[in-house]
C-alpha positions as a Markdown table, in Angstrom:
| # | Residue | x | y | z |
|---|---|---|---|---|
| 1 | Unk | 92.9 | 115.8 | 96.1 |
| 2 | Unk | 92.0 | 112.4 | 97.9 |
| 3 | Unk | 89.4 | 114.7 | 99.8 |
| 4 | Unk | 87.2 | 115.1 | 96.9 |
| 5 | Unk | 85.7 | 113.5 | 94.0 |
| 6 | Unk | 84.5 | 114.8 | 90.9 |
| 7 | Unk | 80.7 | 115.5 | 89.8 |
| 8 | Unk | 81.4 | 113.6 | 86.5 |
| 9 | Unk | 81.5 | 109.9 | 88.3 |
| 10 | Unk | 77.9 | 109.8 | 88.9 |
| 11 | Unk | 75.8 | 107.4 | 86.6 |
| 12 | Unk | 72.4 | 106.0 | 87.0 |
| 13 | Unk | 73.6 | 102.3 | 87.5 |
| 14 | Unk | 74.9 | 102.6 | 91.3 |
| 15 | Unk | 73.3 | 105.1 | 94.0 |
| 16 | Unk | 75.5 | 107.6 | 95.7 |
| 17 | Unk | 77.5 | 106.0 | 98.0 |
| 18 | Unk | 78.1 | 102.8 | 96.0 |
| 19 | Unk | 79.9 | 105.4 | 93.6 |
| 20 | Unk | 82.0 | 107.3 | 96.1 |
| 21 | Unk | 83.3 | 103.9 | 97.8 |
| 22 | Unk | 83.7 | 102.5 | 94.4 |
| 23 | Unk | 85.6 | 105.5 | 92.9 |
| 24 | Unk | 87.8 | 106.1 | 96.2 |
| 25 | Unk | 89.3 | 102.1 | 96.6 |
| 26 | Unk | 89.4 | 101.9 | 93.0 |
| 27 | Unk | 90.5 | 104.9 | 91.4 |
| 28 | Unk | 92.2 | 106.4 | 94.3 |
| 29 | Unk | 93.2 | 103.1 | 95.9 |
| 30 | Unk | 91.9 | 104.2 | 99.5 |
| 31 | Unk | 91.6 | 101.1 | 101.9 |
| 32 | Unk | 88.2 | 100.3 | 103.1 |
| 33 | Unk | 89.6 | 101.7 | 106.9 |
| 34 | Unk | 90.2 | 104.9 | 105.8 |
| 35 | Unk | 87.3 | 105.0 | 103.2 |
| 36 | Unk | 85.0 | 104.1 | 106.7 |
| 37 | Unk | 87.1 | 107.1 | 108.4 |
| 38 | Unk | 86.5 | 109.7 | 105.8 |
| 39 | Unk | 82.7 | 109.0 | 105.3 |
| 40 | Unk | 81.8 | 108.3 | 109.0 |
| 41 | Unk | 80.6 | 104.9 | 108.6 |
| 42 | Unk | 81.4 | 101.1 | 109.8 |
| 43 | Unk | 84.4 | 99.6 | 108.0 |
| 44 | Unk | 81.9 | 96.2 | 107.1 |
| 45 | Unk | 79.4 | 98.5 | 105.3 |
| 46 | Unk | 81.2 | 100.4 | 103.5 |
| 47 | Unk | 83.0 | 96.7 | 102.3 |
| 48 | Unk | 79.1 | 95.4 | 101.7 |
| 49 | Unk | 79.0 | 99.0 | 99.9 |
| 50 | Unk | 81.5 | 98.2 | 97.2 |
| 51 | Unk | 81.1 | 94.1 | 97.2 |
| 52 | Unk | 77.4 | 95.3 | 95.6 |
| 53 | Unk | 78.4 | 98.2 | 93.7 |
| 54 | Unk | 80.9 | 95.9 | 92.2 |
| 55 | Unk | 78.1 | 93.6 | 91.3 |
| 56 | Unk | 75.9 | 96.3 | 89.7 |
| 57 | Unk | 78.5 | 98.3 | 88.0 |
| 58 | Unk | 81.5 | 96.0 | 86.6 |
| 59 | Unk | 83.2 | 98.9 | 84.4 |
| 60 | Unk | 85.7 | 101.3 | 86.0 |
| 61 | Unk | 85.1 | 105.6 | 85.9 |
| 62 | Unk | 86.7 | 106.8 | 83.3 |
| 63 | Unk | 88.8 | 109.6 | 84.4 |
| 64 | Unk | 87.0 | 112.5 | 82.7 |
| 65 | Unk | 87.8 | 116.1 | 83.0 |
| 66 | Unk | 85.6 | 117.6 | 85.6 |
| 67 | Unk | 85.8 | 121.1 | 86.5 |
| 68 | Unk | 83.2 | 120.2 | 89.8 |
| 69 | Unk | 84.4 | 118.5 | 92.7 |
| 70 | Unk | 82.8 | 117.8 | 95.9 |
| 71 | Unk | 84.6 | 117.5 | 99.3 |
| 72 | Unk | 84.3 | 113.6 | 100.7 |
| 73 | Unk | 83.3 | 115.5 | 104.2 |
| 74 | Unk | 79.7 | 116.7 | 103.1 |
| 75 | Unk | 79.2 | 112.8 | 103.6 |
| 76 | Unk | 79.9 | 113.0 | 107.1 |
| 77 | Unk | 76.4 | 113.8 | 108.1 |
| 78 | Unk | 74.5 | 110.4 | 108.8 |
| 79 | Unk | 70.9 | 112.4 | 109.3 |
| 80 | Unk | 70.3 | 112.7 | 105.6 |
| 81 | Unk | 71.4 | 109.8 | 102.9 |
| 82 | Unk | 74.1 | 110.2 | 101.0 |
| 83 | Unk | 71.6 | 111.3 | 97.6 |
| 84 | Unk | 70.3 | 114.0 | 99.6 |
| 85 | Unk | 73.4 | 115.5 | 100.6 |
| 86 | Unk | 75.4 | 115.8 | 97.5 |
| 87 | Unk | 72.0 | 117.4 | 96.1 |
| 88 | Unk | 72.0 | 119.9 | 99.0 |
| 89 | Unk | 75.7 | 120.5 | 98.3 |
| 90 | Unk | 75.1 | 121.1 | 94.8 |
| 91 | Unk | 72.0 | 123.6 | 95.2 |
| 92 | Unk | 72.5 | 125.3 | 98.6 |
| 93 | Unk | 76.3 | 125.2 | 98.1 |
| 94 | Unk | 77.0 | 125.9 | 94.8 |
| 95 | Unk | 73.4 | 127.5 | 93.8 |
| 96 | Unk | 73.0 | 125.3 | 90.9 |
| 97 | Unk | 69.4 | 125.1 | 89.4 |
| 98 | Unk | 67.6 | 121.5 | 89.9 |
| 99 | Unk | 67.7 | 121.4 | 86.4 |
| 100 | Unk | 71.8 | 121.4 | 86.0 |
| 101 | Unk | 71.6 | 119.1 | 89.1 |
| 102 | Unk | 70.0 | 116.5 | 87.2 |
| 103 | Unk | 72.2 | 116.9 | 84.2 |
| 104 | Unk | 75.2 | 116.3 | 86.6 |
| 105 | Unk | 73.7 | 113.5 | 88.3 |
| 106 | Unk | 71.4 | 111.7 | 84.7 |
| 107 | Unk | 68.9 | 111.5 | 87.5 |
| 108 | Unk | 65.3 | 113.1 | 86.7 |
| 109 | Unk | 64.7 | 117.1 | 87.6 |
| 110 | Unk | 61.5 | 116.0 | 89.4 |
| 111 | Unk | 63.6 | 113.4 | 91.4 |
| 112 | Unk | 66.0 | 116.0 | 92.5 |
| 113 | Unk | 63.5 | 118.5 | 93.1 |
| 114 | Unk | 62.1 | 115.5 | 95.6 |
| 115 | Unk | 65.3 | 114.8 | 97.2 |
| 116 | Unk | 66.5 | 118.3 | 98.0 |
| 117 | Unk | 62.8 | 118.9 | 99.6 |
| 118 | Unk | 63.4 | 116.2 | 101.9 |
| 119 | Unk | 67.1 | 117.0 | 102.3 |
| 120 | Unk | 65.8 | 120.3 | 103.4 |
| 121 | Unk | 63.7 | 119.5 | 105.9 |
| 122 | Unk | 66.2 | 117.0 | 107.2 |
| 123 | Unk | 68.9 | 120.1 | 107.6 |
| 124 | Unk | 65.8 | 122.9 | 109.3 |
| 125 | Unk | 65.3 | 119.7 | 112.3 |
């Protein structure tokens, strides 16, 4: 499904958005246009997006099995970053423990813990 990407593309090198625009024009071969249209964002950014994700992460994802997926539109909301949604998603959505989160995400449990705090607060306003 073009509409959602799977948990198992997240790595450490690139933050959260890099890897969604990275994965959707490369993997899925989505144009920067519609990439802009899915995630709610200006066309040129989501190009500077994937010029720099480019720069920091050269390989391609590896198309691993993943049994998680998360829908593209959970990005739609410009109040928190991109980080603190899919962390939301993943705890509020899916009731995952912080500790699983960071497994998913090779990003520290104290770091998600952190994120979903602010995240939270973001989301009660």
């Amino acid at each position: 499904d073009p509409l959602s990407i799977p948990i198992s593309i997240f790595i450490p090198e690139l933050t959260v958005l890099d890897t969604v625009v990275k994965y959707l024009n490369e993997n899925k071969h989505i144009s920067f246009h519609d990439i802009a249209l899915y995630l709610k964002r200006n066309e040129k950014n989501i190009w500077h997006t994937y010029s720099s994700a480019k720069k920091k992460y050269v390989g391609s994802f590896l198309s691993q099995e993943s049994s998680l997926f998360i829908p593209l539109a959970i990005f739609e909301n410009r109040r928190v970053s991109p980080f603190e949604t899919l962390v939301f998603y993943l705890k509020h959505h899916l009731n995952l423990r912080f500790v699983d989160i960071s497994h998913l995400l090779q990003r520290d449990a104290r770091t998600i813990w952190t994120v979903y705090k602010r995240a939270q607060k973001k989301n009660d306003r």
